[in-house]
C-alpha positions as CSV (number, residue, x, y, z in Angstrom):
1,X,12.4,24.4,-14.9
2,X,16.4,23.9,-14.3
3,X,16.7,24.7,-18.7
4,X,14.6,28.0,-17.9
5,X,16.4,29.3,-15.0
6,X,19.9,28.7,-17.0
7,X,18.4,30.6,-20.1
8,X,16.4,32.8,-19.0
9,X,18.6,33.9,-15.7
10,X,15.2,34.6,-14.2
11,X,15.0,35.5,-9.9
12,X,13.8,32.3,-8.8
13,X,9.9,34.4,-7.8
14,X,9.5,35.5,-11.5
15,X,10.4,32.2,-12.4
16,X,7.4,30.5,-10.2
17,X,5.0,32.5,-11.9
18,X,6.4,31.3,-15.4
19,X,6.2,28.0,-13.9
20,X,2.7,28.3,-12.4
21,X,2.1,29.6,-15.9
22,X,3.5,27.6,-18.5
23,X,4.3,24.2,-16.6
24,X,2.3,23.4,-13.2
25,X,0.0,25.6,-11.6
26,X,0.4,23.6,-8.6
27,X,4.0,24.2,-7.9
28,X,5.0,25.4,-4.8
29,X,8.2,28.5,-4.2
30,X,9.7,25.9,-1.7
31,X,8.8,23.0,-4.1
32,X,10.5,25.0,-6.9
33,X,13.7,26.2,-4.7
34,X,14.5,22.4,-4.0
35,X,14.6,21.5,-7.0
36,X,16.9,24.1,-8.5
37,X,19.2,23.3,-5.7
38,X,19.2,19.4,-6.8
39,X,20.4,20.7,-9.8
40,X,22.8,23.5,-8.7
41,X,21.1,26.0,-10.4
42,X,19.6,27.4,-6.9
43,X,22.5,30.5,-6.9
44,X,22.0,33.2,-10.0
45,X,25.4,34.6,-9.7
46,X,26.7,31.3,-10.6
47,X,24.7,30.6,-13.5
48,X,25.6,34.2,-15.0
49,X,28.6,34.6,-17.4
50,X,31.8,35.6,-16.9
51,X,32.7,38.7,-18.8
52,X,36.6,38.3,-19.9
53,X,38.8,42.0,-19.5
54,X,37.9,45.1,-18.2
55,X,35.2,46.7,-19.1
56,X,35.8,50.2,-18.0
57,X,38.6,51.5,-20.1
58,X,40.1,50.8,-23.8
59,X,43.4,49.3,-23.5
60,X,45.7,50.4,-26.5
């Protein structure tokens, strides 16, 4: 579940159904929440990459 959240970026409802889905249909949202907070992967904005530069105007 930690692996999907990192690649798929997914809001951590979207990502219980894909869980409820594909892994456990038993899992619960609070179940869920806990563990991506075990694994620090509880926060989207951190898992997100950092785009390098501005990306508003061309420099030259």
């Amino acid at each position: 579940m930690v692996e999907l959240r990192k690649t798929l970026l997914l809001p951590l409802d979207d990502l219980l159904a894909v869980t409820k889905e594909l892994i456990n249909e038993a899992v619960s949202r609070s179940g869920l929440d806990r563990c991506l907070r075990r694994h620090e992967a509880s926060n989207l904005k951190t898992l997100k990459p950092v785009e390098e530069g501005n990306q508003k105007g061309v420099q030259g």
